[in-house]
C-alpha positions as CSV (number, residue, x, y, z in Angstrom):
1,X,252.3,144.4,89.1
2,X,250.9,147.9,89.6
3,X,254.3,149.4,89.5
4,X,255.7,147.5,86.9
5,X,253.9,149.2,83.8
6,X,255.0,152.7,85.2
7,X,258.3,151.5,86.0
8,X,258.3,150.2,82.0
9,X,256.9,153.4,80.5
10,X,260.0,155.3,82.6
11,X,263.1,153.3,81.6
12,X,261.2,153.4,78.2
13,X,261.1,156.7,77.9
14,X,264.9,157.8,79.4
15,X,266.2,155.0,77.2
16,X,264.7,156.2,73.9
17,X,265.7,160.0,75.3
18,X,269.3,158.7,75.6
19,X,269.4,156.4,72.1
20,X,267.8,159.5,69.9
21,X,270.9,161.7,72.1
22,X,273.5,159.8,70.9
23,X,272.1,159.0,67.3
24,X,271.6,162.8,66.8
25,X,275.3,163.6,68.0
26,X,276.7,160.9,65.7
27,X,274.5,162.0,62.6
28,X,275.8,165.9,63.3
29,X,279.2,165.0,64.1
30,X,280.0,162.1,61.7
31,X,281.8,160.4,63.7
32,X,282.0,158.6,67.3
33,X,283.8,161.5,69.0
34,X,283.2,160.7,72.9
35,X,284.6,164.1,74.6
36,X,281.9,165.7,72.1
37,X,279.2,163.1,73.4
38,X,280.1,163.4,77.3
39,X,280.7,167.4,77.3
40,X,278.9,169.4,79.9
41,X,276.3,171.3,77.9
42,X,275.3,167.9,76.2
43,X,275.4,166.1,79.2
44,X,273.0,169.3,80.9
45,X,270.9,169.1,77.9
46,X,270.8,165.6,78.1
47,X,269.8,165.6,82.1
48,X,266.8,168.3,80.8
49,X,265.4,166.0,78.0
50,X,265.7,162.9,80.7
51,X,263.7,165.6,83.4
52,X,260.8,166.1,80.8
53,X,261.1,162.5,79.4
54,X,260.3,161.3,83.1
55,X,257.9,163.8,83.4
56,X,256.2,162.8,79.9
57,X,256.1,159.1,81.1
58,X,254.5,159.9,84.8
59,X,252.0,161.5,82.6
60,X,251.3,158.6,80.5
61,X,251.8,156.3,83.3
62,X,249.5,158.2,84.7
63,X,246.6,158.0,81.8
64,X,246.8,154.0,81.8
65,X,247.7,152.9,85.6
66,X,245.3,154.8,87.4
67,X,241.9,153.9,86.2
68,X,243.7,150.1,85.7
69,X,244.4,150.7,89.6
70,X,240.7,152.1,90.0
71,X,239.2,149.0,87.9
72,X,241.4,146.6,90.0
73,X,240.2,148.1,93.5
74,X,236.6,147.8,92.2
75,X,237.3,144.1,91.3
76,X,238.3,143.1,94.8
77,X,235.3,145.1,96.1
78,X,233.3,143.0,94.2
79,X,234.8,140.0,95.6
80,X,234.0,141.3,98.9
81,X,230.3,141.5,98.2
82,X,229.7,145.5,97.8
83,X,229.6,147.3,94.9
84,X,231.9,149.9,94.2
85,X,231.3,153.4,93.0
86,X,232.2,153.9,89.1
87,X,231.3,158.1,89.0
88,X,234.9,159.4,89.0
89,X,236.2,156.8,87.1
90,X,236.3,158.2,84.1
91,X,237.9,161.6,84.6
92,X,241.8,159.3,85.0
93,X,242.3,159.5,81.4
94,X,241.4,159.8,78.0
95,X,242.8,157.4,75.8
96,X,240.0,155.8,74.2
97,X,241.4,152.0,74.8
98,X,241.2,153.0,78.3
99,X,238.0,154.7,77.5
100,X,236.5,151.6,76.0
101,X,237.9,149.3,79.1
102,X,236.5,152.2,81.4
103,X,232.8,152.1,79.8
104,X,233.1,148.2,79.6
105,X,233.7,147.9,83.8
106,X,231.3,150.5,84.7
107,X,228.8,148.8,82.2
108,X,229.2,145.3,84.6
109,X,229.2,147.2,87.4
110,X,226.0,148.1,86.6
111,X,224.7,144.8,85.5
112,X,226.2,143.1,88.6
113,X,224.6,145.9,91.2
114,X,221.3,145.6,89.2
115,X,221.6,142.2,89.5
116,X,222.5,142.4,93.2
117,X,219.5,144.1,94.1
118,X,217.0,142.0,92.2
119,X,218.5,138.9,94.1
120,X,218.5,141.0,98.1
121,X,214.8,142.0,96.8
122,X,213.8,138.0,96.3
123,X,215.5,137.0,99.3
124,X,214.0,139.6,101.4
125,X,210.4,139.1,99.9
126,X,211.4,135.3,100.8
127,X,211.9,135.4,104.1
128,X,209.5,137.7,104.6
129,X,207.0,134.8,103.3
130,X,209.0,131.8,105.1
131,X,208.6,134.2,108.4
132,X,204.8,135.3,108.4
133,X,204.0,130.9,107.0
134,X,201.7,129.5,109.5
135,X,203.3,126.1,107.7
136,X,206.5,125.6,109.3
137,X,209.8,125.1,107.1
138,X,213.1,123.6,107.7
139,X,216.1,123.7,105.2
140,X,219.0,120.4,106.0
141,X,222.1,121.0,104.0
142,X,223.6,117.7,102.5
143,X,225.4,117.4,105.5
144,X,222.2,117.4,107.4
145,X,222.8,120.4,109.3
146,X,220.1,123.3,109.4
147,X,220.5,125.6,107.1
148,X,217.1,127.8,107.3
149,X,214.1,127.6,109.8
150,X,211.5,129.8,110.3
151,X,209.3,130.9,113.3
152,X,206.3,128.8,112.7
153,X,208.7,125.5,112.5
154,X,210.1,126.6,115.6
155,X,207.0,127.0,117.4
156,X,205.3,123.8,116.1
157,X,208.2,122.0,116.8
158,X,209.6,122.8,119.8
159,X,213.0,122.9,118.7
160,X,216.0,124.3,121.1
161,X,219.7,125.4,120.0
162,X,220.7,121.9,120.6
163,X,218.7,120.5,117.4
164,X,220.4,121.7,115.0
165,X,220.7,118.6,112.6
166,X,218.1,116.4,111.0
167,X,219.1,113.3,113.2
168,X,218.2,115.0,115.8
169,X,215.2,116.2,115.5
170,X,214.2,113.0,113.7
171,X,214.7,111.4,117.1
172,X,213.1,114.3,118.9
173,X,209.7,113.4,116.6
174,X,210.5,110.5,116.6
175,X,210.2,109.1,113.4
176,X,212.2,106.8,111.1
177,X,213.3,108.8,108.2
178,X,216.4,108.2,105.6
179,X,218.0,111.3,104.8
180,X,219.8,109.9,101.7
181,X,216.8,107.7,100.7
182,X,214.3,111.3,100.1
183,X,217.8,113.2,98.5
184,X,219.1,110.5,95.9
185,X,216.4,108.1,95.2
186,X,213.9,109.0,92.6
187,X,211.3,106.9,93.8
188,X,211.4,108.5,97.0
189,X,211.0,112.1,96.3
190,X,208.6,113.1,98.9
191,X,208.2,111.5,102.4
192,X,204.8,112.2,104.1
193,X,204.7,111.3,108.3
194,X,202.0,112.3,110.9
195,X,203.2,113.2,114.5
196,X,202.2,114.8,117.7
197,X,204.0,117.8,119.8
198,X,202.6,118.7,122.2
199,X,198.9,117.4,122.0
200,X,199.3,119.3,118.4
201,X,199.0,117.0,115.3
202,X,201.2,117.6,112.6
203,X,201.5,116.5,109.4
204,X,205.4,117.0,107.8
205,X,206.7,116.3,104.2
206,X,209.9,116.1,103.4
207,X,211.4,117.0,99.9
208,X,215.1,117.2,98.2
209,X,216.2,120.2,96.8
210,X,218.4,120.6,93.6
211,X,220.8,123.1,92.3
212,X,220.5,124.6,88.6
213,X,221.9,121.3,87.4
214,X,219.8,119.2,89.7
215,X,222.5,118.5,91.4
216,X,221.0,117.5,95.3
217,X,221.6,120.2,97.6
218,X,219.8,119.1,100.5
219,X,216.1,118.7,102.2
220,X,213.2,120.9,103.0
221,X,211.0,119.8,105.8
222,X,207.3,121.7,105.8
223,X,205.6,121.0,108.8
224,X,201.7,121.8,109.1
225,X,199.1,121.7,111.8
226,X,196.5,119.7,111.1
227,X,195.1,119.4,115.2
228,X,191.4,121.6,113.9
229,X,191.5,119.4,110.9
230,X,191.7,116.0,112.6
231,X,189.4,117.8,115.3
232,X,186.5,118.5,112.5
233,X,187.3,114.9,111.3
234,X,186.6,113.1,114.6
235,X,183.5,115.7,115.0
236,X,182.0,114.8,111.5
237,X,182.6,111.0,112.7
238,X,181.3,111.7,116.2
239,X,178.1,113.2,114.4
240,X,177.6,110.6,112.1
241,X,177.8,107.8,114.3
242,X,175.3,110.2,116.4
243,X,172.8,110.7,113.8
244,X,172.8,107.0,113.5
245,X,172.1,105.9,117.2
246,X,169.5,108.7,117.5
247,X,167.4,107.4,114.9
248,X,168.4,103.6,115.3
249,X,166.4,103.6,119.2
250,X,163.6,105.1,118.1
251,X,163.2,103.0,114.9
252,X,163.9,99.7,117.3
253,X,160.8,100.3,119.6
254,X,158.7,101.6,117.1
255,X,160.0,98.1,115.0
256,X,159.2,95.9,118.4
257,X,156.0,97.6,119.2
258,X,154.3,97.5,116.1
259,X,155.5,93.7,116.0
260,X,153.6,92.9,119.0
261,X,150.6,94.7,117.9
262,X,150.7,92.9,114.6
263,X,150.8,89.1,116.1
264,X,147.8,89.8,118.1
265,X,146.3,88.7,121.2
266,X,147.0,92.1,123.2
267,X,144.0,93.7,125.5
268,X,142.6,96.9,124.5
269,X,144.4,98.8,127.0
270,X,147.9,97.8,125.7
271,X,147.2,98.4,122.2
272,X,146.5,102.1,123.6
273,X,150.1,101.7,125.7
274,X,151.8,100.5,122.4
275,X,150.2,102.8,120.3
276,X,151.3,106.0,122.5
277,X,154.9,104.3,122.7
278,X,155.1,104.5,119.1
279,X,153.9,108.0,118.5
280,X,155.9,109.2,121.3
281,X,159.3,108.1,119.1
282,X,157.9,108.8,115.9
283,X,157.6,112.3,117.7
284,X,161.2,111.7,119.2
285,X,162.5,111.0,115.3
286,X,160.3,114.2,113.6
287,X,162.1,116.2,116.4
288,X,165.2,114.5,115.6
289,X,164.8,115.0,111.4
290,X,163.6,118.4,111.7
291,X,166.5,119.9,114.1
292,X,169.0,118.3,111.5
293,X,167.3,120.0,108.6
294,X,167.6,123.4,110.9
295,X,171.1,123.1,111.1
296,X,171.5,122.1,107.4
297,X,169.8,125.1,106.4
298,X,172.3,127.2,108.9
299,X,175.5,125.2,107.0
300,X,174.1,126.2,103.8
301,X,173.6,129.9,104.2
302,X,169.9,128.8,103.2
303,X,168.0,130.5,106.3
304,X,166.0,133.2,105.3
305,X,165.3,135.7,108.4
306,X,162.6,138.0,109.0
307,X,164.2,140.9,111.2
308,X,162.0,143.6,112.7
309,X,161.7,145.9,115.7
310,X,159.6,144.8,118.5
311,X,159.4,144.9,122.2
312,X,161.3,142.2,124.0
313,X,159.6,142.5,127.6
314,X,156.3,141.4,125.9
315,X,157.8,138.2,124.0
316,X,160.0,137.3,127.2
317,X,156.9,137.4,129.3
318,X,154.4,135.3,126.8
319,X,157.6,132.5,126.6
320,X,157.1,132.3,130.7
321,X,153.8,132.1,130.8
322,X,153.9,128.7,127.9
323,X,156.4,127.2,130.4
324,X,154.8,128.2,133.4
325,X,153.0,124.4,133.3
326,X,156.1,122.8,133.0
327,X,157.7,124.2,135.6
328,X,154.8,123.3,137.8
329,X,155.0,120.1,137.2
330,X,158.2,120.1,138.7
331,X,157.5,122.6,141.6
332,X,159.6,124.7,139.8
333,X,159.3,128.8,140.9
334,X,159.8,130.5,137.6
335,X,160.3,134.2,138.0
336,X,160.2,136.7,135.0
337,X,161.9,140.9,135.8
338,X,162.1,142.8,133.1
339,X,162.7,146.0,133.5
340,X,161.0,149.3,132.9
341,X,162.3,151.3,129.0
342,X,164.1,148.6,127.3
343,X,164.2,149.6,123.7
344,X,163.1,147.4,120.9
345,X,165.2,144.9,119.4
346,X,166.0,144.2,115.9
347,X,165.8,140.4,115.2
348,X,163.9,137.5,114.1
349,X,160.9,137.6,117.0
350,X,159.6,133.7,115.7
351,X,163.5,132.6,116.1
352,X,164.0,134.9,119.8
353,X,161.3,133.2,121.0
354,X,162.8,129.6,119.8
355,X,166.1,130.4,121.4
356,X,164.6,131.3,124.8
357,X,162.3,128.4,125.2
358,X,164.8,126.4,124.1
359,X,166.9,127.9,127.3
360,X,164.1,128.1,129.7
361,X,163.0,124.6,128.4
362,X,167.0,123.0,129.7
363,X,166.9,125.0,132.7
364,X,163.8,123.2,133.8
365,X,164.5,119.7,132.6
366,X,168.0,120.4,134.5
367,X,166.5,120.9,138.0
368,X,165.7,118.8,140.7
369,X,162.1,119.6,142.0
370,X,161.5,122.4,143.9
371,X,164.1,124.8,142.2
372,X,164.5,128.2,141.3
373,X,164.3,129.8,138.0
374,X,164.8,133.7,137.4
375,X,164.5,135.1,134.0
376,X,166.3,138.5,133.6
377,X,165.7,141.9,130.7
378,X,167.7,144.8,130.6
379,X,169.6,146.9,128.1
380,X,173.0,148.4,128.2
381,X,174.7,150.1,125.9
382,X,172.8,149.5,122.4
383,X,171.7,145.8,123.2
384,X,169.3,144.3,125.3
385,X,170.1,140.9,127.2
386,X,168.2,138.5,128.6
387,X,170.0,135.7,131.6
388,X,168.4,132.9,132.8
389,X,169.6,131.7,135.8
390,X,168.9,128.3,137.9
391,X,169.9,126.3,140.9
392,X,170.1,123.2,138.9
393,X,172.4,120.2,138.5
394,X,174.8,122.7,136.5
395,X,177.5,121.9,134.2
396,X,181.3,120.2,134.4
397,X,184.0,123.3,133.9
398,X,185.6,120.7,131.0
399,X,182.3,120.5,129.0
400,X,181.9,124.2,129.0
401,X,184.0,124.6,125.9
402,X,182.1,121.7,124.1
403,X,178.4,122.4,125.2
404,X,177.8,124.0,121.7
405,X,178.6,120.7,120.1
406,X,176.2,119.0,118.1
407,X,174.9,115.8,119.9
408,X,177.0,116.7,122.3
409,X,176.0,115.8,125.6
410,X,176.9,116.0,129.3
411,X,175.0,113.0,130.4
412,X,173.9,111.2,127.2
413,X,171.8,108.8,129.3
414,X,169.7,111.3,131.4
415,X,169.7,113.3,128.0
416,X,167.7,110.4,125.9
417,X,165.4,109.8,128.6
418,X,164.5,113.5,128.8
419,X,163.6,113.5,125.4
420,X,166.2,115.8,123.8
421,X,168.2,115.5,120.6
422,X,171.5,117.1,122.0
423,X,170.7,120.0,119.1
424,X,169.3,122.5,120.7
425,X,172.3,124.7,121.7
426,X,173.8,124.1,118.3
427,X,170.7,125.7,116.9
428,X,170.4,128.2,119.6
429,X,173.9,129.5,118.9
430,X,173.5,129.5,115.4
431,X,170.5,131.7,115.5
432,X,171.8,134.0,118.2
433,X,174.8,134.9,115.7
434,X,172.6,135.0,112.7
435,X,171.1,138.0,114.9
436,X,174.3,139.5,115.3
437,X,173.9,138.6,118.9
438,X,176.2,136.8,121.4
439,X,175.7,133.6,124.3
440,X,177.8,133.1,126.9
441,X,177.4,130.2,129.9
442,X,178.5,130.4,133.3
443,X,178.3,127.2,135.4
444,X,178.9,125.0,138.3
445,X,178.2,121.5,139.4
446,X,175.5,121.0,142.1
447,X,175.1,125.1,142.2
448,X,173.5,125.9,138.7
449,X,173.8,127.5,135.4
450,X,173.5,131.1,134.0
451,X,173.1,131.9,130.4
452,X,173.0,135.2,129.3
453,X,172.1,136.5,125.4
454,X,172.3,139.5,124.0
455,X,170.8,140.8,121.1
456,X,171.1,144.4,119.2
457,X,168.7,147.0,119.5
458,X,169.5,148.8,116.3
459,X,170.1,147.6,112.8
460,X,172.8,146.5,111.5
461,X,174.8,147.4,108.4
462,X,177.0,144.9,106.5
C-alpha cells in the first residue's frame, strides 16, 4: 500500500502530460495528423514535460506519503508498547489536510504517552505498596494460576516455585476452599479461614476481582499474621482466669474461717489462730487489689512521677539494711558494695526503692538457707546500675522470655505459698521504663540469678 499512492500520483501525472500533448496538437493542427504528433522535437518536448511531470508528482508524492509513512510507523510503535517521537513530523509537508491529520496524531500521541505514564506511575506506586505490605497478597487468574504475589505472602507462606496455582497451595494450607464458589457466587463474596505455618497464625481472606464490567477476573488472597494478636488474646484470658483464682483462695479461707468462728464452740487460742488466718489473706487480697490497680494506672498513662536527683549509694544501702531481717531469718549473707563517686540519678527515689526491694525481696524468697546475696552500684557511661546476684534456685532458660508476665509464674505452687501475687516484675519493669531505664536477667537452674538495672544519671528530654 505505501507505494501504491506514489505509483498513482506518477501514472497520473505522465497520463494527463500525454492527454493535454495530444489535445494541444490536435487543437493547433486541426486535424489528426500522426507524423506531426510522433516527430522528434514533439516527441523531445514530450519526454521533457514527462521528466518534470515525474518530477512534479515525486514532489507531491512526497508531501502526502511521507508523513502518512511517518504516522503509520508511529502506529505500529504504539502497538509495540513505546511511544514514538512526533517532533519532526511536521516538517514532511504542508498541505493543510495533511497538516490537520498531522496535528490530529501528534495530538493522540500525546494523550496516549500522558496516559501511559499516569498508568506506569499507579502501577509502580502499587507495587511499591503490595511490596513494603506486612499483609501478604496473592493474585489467582481465572485459571487459578498466580498472577501477582508479594514478599510478605511469600514469607508468611512459605511458598516455593513449585506452588504456583491456587490448588496447590490450598492443599499446602490445607484448607477446603471453592475457587468458583468465592468468583461466581454472590453469596459468597468473601471467604475468611484461620491457619498455622510455621507456629505462625494466620488469618487469610479471599475475594473475587472484576473487570470494568464486573466481569470475574480472578481471586485476591490477603494473608495476615495474627500470632501477637492470638498471643495478647490467650494472655488477656490467662490474666483473667488469674485474677480470678488469686482472689477466689483467699476469699475461700477467709469464707471457711469466719464460718467456724461464727458456729461457736472454739477455745480462745484458735479464735486467735483463725483470726490471724484471716487477716493474713485479707492482707494476701489488699496486696493482690492494690498491685492490679498499680498496673492499671501504668496501662492508662495515669502514673504521675516525681523525678529528682539524689544519691543512689545512700537509698541502695537503707533498702539492705530493711531486708537485712529477712535475710537472717533465712541465714542469708547479704552483702551491699557500692562504690566510691557514683553520680546522682534522675528518677522516682519512692518508686527505685520499690523496684529494688521488690528484687532483693525474690532473691531471698528464692534461696535455700544459708545463701549468698551481693548487691552491686556503679556507673558507666551516663547511668548508674545496680545487679543483684544470688546462688539461689535460679530460673528455667524457657521462662526467661516470659518472666515479665503478669501472674506469670515459674512454680505457681511454691509462688502462693510464699505469699506473692506473680506481679511484681510486671510492676518492676514498668517502672524501670517509666525511668527511662532498662532490666535485664541472667540465669541458671540450681546456680542462681543476676539482675542488673540501670537507670540515667541525667535528665532526659522528650
Amino acid at each position: 500500500m505505501k507505494n501504491s499512492i506514489k505509483r498513482s500520483i506518477s501514472i497520473l501525472c505522465i497520463g494527463m502530460v500525454v492527454i493535454v500533448y495530444i489535445a494541444t496538437i490536435l487543437l493547433s493542427q486541426g486535424i489528426l495528423d500522426v507524423k506531426h504528433i510522433f516527430s522528434l522535437s514533439n516527441i523531445i518536448f514530450l519526454f521533457i514535460i514527462v521528466v518534470i511531470s515525474y518530477i512534479l508528482s515525486c514532489v507531491v508524492s512526497k508531501m502526502i506519503i511521507l508523513p502518512l509513512k511517518k504516522i503509520e510507523k508511529g502506529m505500529r510503535t504504539v502497538a509495540e508498547g513505546k511511544i514514538p517521537d512526533t517532533k519532526h513530523l511536521k516538517e514532511y509537508g504542508n498541505l493543510k489536510e495533511i497538516d490537520d491529520t498531522v496535528d490530529a496524531y501528534v495530538l493522540m500521541m500525546e494523550l496516549i504517552k500522558k496516559n501511559n505514564f499516569d498508568l506506569n506511575s499507579q502501577q509502580s506506586k502499587t507495587e511499591i505498596i503490595l511490596e513494603h505490605m506486612a499483609d501478604g497478597v496473592v493474585a489467582f487468574s481465572i485459571s487459578r494460576q498466580i498472577v501477582h504475589m508479594n514478599k510478605a505472602a511469600m514469607r508468611l507462606l512459605n511458598i516455593t516455585a513449585s506452588d504456583d496455582n491456587f490448588d496447590k497451595i490450598s492443599e499446602k494450607l490445607k484448607i477446603n476452599l471453592d475457587f468458583d464458589k468465592i468468583m461466581y457466587l454472590p453469596n459468597y463474596t468473601t471467604f475468611e479461614v484461620k491457619t498455622n505455618v510455621e507456629e505462625n497464625d494466620l488469618n487469610i481472606v479471599f475475594a473475587p476481582f472484576f473487570s470494568d464490567r464486573l466481569t470475574p477476573m480472578g481471586v485476591i488472597m490477603m494473608v495476615r499474621n495474627i500470632t501477637e494478636t492470638v498471643r495478647l488474646d490467650n494472655v488477656r484470658k490467662e490474666f483473667v482466669a488469674n485474677v480470678s483464682h488469686e482472689l477466689k483462695t483467699p476469699l475461700t479461707s477467709i469464707k471457711g474461717y469466719s464460718e467456724t468462728m461464727m458456729n461457736g464452740d472454739l477455745t480462745y487460742q484458735e479464735v486467735i489462730k483463725f483470726s490471724k488466718v484471716i487477716n493474713q489473706e485479707a492482707n494476701r487480697m489488699g496486696r493482690l487489689v492494690s498491685d492490679l490497680l498499680q498496673l492499671s494506672r501504668f496501662d492508662y498513662k495515669r502514673v504521675s512521677w516525681k523525678k529528682m536527683l539524689f544519691p543512689i549509694n545512700d537509698l541502695v544501702l537503707k533498702v539492705c539494711e530493711k531486708m537485712k531481717f529477712e535475710a537472717e531469718e533465712k541465714n542469708h549473707t547479704l552483702e551491699c558494695i557500692c562504690a566510691d563517686n557514683i553520680p546522682s540519678v534522675y528518677a522516682d527515689r519512692d518508686a527505685v526503692e520499690q523496684v529494688i526491694m521488690n528484687i532483693l525481696s525474690n532473691s531471698i524468697k528464692y534461696t535455700p538457707n544459708g545463701g549468698i546475696i551481693k548487691v552491686y552500684v556503679g556507673a558507666i557511661n551516663e547511668s548508674i546500675y545496680i545487679k543483684v546476684v544470688d546462688n539461689g534456685i535460679g530460673i528455667p532458660e524457657k521462662d526467661l522470655n516470659r518472666i515479665f508476665e503478669r501472674f506469670y509464674r515459674v512454680d505457681k505452687t511454691r509462688s502462693r505459698k510464699m505469699g506473692g501475687t506473680g506481679l511484681g516484675l510486671s510492676i518492676v519493669k514498668e517502672i524501670i521504663e517509666g525511668m527511662d531505664g532498662t532490666i535485664d536477667i541472667k540465669s541458671k537452674v540450681n546456680e542462681g540469678t543476676e539482675v542488673v538495672v540501670t537507670l540515667p544519671t541525667k535528665m532526659s528530654i522528650k
